[in-house]
mmCIF file as Biopython writes it, N, C-alpha, C and O atoms, coordinates in Angstrom:
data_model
#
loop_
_atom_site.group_PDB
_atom_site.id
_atom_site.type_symbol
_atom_site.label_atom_id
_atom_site.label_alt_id
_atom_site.label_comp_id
_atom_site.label_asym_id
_atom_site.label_entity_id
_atom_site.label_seq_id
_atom_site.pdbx_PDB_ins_code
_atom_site.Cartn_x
_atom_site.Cartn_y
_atom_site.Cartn_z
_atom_site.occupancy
_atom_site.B_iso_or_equiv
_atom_site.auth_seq_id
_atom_site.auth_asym_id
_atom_site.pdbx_PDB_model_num
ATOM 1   N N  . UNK A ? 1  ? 0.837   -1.193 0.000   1.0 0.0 1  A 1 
ATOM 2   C CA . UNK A ? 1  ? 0.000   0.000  0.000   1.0 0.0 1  A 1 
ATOM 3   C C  . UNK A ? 1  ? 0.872   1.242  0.000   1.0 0.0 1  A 1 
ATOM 4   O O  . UNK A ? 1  ? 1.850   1.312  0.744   1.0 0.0 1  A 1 
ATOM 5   N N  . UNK A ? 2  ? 0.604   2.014  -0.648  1.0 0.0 2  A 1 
ATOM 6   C CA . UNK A ? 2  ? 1.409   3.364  -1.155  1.0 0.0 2  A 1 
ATOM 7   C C  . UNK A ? 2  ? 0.206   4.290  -0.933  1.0 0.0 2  A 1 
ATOM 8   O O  . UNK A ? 2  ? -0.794  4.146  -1.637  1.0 0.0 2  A 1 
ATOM 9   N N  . UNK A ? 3  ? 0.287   5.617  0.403   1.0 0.0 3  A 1 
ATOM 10  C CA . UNK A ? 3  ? -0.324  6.676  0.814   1.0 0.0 3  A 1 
ATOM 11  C C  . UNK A ? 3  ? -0.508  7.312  -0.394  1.0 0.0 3  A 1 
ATOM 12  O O  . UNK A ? 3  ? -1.614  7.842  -0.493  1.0 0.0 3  A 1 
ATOM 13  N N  . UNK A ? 4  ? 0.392   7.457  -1.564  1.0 0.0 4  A 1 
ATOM 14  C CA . UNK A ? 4  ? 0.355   8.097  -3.143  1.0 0.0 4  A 1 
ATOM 15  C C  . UNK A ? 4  ? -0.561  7.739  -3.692  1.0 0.0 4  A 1 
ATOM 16  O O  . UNK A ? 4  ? -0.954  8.530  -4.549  1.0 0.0 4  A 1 
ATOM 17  N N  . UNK A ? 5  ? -1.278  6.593  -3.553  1.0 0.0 5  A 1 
ATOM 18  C CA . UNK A ? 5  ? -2.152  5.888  -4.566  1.0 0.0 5  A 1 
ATOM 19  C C  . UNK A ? 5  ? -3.530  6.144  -4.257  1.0 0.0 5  A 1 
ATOM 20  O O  . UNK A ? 5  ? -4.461  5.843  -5.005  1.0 0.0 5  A 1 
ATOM 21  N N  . UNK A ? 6  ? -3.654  6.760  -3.029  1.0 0.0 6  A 1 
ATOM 22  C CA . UNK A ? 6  ? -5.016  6.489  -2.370  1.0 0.0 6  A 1 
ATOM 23  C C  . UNK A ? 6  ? -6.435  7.096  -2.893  1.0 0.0 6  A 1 
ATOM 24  O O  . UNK A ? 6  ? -6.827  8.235  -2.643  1.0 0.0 6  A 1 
ATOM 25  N N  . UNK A ? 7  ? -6.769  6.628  -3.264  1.0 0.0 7  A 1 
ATOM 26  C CA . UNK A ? 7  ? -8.085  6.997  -4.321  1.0 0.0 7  A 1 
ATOM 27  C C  . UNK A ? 7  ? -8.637  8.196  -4.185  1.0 0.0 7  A 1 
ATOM 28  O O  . UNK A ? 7  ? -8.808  8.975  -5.123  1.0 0.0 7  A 1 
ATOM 29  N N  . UNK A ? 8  ? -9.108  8.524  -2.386  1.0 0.0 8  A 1 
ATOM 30  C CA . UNK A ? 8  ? -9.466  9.618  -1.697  1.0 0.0 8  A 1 
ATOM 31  C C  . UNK A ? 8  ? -8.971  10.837 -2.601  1.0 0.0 8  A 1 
ATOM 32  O O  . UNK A ? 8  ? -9.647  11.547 -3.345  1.0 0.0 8  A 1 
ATOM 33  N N  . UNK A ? 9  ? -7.282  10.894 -2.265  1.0 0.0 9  A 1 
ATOM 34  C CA . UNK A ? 9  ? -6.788  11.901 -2.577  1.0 0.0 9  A 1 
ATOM 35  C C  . UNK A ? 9  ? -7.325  12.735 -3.923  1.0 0.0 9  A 1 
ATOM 36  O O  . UNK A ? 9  ? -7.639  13.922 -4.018  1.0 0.0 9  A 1 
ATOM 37  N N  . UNK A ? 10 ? -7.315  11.753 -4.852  1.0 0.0 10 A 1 
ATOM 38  C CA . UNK A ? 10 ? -7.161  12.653 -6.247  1.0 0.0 10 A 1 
ATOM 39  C C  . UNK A ? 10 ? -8.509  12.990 -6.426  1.0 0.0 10 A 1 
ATOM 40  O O  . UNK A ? 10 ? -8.306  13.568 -7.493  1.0 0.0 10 A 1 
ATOM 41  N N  . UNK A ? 11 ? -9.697  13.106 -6.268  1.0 0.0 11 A 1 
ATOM 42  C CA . UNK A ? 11 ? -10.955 13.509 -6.073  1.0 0.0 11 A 1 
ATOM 43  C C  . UNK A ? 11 ? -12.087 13.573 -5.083  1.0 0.0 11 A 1 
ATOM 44  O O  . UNK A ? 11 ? -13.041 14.315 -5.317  1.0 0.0 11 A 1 
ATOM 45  N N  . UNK A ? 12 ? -12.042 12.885 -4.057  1.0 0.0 12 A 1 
ATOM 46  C CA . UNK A ? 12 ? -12.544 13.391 -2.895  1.0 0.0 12 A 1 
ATOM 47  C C  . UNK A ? 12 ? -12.122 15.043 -2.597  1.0 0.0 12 A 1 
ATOM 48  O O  . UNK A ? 12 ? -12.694 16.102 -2.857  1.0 0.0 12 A 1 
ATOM 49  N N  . UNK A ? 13 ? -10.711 14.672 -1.856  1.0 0.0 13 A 1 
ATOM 50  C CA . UNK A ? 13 ? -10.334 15.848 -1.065  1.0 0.0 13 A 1 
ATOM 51  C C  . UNK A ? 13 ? -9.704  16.699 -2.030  1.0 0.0 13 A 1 
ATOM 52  O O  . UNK A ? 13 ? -9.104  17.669 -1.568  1.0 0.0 13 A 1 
ATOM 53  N N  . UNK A ? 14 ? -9.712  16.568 -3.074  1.0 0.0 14 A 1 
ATOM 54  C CA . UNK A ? 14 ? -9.120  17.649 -4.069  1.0 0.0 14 A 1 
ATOM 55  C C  . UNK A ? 14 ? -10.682 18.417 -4.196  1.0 0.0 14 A 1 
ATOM 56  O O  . UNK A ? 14 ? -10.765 19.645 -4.199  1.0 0.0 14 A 1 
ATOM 57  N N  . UNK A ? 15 ? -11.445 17.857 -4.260  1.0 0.0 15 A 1 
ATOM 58  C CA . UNK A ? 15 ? -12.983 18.593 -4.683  1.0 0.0 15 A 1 
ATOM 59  C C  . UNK A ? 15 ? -12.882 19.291 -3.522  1.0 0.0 15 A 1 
ATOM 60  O O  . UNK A ? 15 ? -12.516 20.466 -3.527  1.0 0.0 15 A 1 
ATOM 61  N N  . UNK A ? 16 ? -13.160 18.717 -2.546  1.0 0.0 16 A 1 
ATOM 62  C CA . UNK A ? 16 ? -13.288 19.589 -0.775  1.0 0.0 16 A 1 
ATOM 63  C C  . UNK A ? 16 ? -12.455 20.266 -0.506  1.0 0.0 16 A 1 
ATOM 64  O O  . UNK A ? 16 ? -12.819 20.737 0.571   1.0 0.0 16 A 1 
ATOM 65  N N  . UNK A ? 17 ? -11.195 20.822 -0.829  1.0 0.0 17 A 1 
ATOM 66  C CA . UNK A ? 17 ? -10.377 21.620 -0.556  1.0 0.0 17 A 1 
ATOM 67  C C  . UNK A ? 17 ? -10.628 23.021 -1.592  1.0 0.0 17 A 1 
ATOM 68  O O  . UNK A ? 17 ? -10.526 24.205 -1.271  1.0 0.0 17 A 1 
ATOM 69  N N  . UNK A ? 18 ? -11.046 22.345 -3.140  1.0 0.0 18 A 1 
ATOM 70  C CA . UNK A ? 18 ? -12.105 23.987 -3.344  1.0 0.0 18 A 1 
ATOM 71  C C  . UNK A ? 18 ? -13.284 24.289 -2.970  1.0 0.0 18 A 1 
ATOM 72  O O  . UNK A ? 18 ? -13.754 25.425 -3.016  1.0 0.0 18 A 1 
ATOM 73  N N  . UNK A ? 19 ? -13.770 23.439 -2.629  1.0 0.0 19 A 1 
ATOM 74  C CA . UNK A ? 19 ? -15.155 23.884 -1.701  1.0 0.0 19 A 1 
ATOM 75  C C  . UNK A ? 19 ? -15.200 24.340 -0.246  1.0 0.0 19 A 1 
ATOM 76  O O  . UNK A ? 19 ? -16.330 24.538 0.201   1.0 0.0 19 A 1 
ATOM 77  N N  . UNK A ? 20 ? -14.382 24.497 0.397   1.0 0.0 20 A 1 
ATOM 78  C CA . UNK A ? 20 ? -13.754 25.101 1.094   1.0 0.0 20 A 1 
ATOM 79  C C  . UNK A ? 20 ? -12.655 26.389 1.369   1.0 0.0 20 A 1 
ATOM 80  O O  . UNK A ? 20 ? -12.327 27.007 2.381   1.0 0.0 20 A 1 
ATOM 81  N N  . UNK A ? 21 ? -12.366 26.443 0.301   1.0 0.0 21 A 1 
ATOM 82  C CA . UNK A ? 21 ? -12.149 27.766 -0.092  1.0 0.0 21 A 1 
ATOM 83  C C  . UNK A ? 21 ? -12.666 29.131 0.321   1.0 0.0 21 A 1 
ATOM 84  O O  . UNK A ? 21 ? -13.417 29.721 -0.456  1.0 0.0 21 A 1 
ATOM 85  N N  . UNK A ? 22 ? -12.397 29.570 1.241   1.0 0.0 22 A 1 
ATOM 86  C CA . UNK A ? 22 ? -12.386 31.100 1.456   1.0 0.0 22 A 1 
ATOM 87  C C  . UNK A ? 22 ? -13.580 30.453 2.885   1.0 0.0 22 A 1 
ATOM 88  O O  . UNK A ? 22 ? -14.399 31.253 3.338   1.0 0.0 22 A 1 
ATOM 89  N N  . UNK A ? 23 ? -13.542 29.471 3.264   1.0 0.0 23 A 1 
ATOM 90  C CA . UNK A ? 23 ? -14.613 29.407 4.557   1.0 0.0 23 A 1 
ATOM 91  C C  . UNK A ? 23 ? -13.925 29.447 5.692   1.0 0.0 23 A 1 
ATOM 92  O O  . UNK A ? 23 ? -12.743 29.195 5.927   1.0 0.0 23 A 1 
ATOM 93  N N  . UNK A ? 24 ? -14.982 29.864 6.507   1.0 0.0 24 A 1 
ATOM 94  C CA . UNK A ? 24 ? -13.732 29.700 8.185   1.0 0.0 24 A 1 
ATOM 95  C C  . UNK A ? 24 ? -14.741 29.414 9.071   1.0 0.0 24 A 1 
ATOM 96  O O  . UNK A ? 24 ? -15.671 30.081 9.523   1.0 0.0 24 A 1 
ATOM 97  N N  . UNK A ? 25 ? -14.253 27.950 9.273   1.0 0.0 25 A 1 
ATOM 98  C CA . UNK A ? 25 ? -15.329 27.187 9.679   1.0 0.0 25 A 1 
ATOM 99  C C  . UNK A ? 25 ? -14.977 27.091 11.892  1.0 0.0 25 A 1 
ATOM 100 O O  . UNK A ? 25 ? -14.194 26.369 12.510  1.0 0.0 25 A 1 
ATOM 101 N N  . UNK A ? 26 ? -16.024 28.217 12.439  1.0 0.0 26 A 1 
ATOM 102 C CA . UNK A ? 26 ? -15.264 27.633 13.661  1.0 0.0 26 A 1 
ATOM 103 C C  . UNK A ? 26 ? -15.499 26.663 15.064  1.0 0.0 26 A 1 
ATOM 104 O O  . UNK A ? 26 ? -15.275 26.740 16.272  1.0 0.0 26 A 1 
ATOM 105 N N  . UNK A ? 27 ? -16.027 25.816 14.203  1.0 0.0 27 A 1 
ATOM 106 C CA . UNK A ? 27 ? -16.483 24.570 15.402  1.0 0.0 27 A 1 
ATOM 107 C C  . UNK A ? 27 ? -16.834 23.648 14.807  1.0 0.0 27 A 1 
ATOM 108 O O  . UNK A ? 27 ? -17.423 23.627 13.726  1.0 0.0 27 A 1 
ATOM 109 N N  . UNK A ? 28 ? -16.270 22.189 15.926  1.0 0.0 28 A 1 
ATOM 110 C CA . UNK A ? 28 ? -16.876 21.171 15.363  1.0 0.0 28 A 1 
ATOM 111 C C  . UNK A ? 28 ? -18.202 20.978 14.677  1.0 0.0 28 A 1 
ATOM 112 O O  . UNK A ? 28 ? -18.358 20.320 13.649  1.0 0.0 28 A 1 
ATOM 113 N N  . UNK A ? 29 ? -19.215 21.664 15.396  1.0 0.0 29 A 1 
ATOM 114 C CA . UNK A ? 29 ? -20.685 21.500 14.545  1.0 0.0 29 A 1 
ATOM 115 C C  . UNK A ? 29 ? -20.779 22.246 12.913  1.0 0.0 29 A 1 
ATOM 116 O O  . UNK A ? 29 ? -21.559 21.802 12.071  1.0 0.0 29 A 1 
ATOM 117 N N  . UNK A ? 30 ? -19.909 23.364 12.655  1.0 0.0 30 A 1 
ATOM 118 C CA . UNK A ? 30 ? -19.947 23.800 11.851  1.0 0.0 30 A 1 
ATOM 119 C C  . UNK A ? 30 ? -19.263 23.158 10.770  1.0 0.0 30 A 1 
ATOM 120 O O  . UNK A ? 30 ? -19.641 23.387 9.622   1.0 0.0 30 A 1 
ATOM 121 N N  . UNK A ? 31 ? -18.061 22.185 11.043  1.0 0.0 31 A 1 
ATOM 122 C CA . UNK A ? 31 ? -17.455 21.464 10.073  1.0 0.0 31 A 1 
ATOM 123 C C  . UNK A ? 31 ? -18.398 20.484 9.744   1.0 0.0 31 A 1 
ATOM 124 O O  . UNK A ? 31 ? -18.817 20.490 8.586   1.0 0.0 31 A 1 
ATOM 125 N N  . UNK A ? 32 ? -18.819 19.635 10.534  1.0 0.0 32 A 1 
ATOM 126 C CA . UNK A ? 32 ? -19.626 18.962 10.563  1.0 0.0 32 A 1 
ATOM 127 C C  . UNK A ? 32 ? -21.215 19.043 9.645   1.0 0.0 32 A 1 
ATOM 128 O O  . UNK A ? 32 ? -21.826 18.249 8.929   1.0 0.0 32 A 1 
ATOM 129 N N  . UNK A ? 33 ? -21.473 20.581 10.166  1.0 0.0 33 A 1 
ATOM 130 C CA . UNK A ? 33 ? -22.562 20.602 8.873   1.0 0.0 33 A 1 
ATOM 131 C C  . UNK A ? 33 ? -22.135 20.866 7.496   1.0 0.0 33 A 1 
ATOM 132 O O  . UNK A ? 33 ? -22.912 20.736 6.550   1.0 0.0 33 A 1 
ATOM 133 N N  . UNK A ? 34 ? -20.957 21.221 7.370   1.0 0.0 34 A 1 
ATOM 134 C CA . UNK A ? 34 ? -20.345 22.179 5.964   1.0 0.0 34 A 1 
ATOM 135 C C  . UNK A ? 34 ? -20.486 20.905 5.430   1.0 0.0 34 A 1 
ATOM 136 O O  . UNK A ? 34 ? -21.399 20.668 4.640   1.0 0.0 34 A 1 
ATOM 137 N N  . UNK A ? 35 ? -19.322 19.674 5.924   1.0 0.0 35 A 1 
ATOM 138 C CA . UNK A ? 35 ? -19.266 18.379 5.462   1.0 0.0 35 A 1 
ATOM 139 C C  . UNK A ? 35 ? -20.493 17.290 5.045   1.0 0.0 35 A 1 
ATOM 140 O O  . UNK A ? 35 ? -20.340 16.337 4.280   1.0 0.0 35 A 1 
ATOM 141 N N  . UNK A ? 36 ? -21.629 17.630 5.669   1.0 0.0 36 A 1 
ATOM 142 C CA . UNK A ? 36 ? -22.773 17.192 5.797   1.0 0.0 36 A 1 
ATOM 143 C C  . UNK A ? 36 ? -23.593 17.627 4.451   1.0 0.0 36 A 1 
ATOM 144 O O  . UNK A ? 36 ? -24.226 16.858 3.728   1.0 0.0 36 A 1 
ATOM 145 N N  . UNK A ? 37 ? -23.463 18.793 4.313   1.0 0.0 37 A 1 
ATOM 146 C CA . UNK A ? 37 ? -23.968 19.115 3.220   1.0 0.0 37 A 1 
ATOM 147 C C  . UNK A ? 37 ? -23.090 19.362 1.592   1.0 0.0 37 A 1 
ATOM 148 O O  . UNK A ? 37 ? -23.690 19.410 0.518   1.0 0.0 37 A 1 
ATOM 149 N N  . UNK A ? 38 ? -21.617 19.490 1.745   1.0 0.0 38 A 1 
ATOM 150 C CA . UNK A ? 38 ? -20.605 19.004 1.101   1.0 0.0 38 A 1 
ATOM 151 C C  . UNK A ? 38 ? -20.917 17.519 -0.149  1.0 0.0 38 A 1 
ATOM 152 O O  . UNK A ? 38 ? -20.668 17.325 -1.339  1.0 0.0 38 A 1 
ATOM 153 N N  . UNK A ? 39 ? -21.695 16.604 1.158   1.0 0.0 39 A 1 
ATOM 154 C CA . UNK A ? 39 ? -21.434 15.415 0.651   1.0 0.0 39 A 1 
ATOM 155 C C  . UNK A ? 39 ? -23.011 15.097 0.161   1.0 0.0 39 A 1 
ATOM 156 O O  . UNK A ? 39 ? -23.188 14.120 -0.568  1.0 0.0 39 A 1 
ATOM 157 N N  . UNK A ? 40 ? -23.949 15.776 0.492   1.0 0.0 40 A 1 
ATOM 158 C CA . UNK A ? 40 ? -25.182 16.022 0.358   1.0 0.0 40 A 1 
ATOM 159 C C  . UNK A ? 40 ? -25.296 16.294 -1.389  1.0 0.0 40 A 1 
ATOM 160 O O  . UNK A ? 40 ? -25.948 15.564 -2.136  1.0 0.0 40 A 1 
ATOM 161 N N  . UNK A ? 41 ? -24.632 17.316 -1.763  1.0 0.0 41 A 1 
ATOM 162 C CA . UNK A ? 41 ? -24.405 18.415 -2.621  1.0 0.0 41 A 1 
ATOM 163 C C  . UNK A ? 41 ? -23.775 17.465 -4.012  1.0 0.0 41 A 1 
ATOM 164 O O  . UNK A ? 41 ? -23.966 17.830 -5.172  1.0 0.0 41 A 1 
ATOM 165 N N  . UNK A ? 42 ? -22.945 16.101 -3.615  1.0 0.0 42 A 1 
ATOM 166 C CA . UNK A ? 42 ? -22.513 15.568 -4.959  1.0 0.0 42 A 1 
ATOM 167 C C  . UNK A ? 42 ? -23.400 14.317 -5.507  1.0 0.0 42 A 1 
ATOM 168 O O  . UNK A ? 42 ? -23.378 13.235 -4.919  1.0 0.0 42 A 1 
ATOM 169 N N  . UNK A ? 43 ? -23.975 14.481 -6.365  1.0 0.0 43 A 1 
ATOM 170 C CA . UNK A ? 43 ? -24.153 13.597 -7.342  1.0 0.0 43 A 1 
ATOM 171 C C  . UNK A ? 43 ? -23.681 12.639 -7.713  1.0 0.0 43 A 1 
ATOM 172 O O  . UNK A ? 43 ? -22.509 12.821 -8.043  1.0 0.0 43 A 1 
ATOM 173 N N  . UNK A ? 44 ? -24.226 11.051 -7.908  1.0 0.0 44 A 1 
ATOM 174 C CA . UNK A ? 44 ? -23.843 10.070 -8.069  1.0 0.0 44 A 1 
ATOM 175 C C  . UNK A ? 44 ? -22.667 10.113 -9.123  1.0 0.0 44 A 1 
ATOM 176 O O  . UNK A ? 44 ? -21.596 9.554  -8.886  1.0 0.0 44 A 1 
ATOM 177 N N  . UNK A ? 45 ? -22.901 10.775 -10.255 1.0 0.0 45 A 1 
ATOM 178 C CA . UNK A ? 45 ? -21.719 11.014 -11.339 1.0 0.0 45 A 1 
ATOM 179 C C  . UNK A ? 45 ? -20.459 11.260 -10.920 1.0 0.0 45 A 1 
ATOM 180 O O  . UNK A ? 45 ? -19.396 10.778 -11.310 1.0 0.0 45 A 1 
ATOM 181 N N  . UNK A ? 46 ? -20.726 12.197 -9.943  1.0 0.0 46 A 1 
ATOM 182 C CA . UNK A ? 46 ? -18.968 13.024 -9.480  1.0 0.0 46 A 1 
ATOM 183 C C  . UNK A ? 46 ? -18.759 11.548 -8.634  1.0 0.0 46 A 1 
ATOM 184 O O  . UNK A ? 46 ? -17.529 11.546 -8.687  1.0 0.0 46 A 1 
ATOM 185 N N  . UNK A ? 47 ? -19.077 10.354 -7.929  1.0 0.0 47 A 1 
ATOM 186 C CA . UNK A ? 47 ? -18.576 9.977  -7.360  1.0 0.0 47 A 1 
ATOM 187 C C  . UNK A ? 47 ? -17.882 8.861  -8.724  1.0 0.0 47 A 1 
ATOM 188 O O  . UNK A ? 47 ? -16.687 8.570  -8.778  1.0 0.0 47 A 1 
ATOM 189 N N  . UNK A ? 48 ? -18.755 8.452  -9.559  1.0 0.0 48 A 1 
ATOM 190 C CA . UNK A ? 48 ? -18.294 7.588  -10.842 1.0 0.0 48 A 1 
ATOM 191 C C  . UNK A ? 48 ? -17.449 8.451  -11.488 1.0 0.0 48 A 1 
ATOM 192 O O  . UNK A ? 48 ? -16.755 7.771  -12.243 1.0 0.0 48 A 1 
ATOM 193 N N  . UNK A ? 49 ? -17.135 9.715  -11.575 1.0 0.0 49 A 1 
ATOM 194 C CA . UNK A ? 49 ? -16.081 10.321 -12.530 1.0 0.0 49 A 1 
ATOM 195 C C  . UNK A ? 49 ? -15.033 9.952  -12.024 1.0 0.0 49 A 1 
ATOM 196 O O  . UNK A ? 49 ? -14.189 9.569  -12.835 1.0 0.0 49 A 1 
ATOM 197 N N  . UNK A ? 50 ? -14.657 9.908  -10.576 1.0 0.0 50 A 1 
ATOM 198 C CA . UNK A ? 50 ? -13.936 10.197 -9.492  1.0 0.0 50 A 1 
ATOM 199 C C  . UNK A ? 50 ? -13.378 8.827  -9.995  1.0 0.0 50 A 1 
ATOM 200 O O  . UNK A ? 50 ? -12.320 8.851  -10.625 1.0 0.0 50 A 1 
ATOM 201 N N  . UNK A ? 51 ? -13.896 7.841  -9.807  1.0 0.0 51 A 1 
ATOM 202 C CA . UNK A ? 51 ? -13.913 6.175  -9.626  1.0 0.0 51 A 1 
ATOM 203 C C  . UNK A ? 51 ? -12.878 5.920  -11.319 1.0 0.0 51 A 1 
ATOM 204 O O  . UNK A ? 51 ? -11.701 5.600  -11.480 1.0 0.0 51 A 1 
ATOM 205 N N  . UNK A ? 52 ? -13.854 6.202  -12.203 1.0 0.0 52 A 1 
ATOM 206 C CA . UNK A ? 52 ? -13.180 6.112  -13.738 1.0 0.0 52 A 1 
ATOM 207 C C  . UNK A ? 52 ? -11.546 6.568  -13.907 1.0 0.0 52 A 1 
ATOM 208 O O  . UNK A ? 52 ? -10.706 5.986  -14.592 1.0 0.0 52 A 1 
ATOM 209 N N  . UNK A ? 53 ? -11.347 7.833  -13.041 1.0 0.0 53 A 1 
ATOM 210 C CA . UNK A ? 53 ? -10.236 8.260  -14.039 1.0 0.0 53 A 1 
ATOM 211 C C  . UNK A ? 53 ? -8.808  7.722  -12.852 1.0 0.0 53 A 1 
ATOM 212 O O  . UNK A ? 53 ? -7.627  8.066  -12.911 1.0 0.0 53 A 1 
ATOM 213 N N  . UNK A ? 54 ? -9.369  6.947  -12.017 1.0 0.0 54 A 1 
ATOM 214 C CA . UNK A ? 54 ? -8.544  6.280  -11.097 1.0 0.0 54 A 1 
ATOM 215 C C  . UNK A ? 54 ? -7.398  5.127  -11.943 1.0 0.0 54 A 1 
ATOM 216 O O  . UNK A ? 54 ? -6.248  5.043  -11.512 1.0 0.0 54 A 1 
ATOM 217 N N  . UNK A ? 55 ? -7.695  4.558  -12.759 1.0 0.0 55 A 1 
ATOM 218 C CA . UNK A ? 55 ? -6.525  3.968  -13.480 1.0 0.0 55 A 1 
ATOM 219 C C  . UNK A ? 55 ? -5.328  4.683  -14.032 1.0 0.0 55 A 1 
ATOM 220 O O  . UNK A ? 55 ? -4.124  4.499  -13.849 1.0 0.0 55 A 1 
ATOM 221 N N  . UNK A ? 56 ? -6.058  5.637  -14.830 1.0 0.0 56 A 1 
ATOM 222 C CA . UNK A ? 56 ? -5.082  6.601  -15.008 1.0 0.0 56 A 1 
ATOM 223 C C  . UNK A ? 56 ? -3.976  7.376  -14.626 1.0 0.0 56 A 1 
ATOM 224 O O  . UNK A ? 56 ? -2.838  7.601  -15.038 1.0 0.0 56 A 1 
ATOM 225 N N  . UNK A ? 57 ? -4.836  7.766  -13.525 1.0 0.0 57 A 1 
ATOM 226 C CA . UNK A ? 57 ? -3.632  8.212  -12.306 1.0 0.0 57 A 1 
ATOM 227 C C  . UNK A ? 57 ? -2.594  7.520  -11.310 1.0 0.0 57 A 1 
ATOM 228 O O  . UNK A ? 57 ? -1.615  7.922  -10.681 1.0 0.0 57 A 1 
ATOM 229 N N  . UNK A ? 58 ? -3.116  6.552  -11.422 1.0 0.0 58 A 1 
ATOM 230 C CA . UNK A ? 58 ? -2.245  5.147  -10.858 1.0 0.0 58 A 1 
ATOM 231 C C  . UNK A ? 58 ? -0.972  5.254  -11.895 1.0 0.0 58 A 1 
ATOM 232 O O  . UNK A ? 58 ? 0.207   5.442  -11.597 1.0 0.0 58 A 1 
ATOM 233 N N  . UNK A ? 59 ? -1.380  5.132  -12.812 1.0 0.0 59 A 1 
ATOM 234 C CA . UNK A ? 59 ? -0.560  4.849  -14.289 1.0 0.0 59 A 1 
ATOM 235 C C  . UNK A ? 59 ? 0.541   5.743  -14.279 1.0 0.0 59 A 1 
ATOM 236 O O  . UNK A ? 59 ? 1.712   5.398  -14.439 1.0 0.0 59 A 1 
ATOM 237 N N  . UNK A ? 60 ? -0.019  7.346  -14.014 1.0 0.0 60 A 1 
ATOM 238 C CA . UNK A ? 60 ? 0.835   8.473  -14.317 1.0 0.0 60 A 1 
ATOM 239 C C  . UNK A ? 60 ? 1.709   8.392  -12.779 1.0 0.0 60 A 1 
ATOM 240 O O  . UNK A ? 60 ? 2.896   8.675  -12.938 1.0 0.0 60 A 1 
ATOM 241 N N  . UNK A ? 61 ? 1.345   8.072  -11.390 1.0 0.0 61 A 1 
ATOM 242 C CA . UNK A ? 61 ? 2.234   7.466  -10.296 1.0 0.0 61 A 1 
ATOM 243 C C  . UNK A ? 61 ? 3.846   6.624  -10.811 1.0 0.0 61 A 1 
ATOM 244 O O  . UNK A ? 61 ? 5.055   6.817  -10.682 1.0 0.0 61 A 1 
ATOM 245 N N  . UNK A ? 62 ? 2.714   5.401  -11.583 1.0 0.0 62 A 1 
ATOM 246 C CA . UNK A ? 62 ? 3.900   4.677  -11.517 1.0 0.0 62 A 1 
ATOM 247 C C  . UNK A ? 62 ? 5.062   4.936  -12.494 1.0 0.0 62 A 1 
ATOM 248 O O  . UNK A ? 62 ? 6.272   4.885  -12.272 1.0 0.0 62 A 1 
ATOM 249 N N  . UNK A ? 63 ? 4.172   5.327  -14.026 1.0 0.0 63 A 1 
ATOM 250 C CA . UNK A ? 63 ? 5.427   6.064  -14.395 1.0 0.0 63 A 1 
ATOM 251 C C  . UNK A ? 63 ? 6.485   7.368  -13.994 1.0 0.0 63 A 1 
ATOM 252 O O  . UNK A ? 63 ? 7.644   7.597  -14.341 1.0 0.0 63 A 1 
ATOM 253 N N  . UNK A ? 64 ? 5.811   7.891  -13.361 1.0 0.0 64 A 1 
ATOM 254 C CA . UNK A ? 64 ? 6.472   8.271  -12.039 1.0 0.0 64 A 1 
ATOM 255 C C  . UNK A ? 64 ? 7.242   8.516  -11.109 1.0 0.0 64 A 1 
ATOM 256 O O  . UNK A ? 64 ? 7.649   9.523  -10.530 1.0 0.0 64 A 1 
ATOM 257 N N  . UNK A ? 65 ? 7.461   6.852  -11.018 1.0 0.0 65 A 1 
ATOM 258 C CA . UNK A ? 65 ? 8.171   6.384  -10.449 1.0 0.0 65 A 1 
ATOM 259 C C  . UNK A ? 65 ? 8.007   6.900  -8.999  1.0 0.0 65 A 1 
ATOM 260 O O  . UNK A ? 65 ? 8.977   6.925  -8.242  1.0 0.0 65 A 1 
ATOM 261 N N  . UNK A ? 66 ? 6.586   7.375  -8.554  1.0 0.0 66 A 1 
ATOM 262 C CA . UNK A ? 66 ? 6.652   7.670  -7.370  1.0 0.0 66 A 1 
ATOM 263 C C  . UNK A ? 66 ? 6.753   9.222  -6.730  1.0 0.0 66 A 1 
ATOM 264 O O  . UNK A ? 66 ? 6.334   9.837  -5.750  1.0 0.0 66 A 1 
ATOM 265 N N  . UNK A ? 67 ? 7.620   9.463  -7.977  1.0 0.0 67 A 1 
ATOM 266 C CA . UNK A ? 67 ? 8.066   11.631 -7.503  1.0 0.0 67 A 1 
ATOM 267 C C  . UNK A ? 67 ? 6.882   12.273 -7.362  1.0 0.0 67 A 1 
ATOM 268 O O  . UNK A ? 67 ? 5.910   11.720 -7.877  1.0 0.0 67 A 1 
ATOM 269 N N  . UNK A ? 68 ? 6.761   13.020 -6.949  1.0 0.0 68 A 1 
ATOM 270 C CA . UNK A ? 68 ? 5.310   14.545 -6.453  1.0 0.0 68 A 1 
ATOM 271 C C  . UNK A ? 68 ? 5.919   15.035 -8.517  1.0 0.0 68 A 1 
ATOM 272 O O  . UNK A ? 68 ? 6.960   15.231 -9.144  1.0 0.0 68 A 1 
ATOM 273 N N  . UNK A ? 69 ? 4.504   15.005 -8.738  1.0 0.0 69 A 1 
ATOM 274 C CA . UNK A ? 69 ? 3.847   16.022 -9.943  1.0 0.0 69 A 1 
ATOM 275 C C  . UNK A ? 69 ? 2.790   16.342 -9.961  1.0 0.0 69 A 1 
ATOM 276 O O  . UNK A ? 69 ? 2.241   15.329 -9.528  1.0 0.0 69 A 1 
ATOM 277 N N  . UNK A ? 70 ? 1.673   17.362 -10.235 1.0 0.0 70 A 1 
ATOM 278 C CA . UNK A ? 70 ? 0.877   18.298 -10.038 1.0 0.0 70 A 1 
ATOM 279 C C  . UNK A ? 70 ? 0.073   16.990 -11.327 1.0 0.0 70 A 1 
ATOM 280 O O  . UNK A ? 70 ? -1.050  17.190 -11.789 1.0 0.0 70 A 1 
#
């Protein structure tokens, strides 16, 4: 298992880190609802887009060889 590979990363929390953008969230309940409705807010598609282009990026890892690229 390679932390690099982890599915999460490349579309979960890449989506939630612009949707979060410019918020200042200050309490647990408030993260909690942001997230609540965050996850409320996506559509079955964004979770299958997410899912699809996962080979790919594996691919571009391993050729790679592992290094950080954008």
């Amino acid at each position: 298992y390679s932390p690099d590979l982890a599915p999460s990363d490349y579309h979960l929390f890449r989506s939630m880190v612009h949707g979060l953008a410019g918020q200042c969230l200050a309490n647990f309940e408030e993260v909690q609802n942001w997230l609540d409705e965050w996850f409320r807010s996506k559509d079955a598609w964004f979770y299958r887009r997410g899912i699809h282009v996962l080979p790919e990026r594996w691919q571009k890892c391993v050729a790679n060889e592992g290094r950080y690229f954008e």
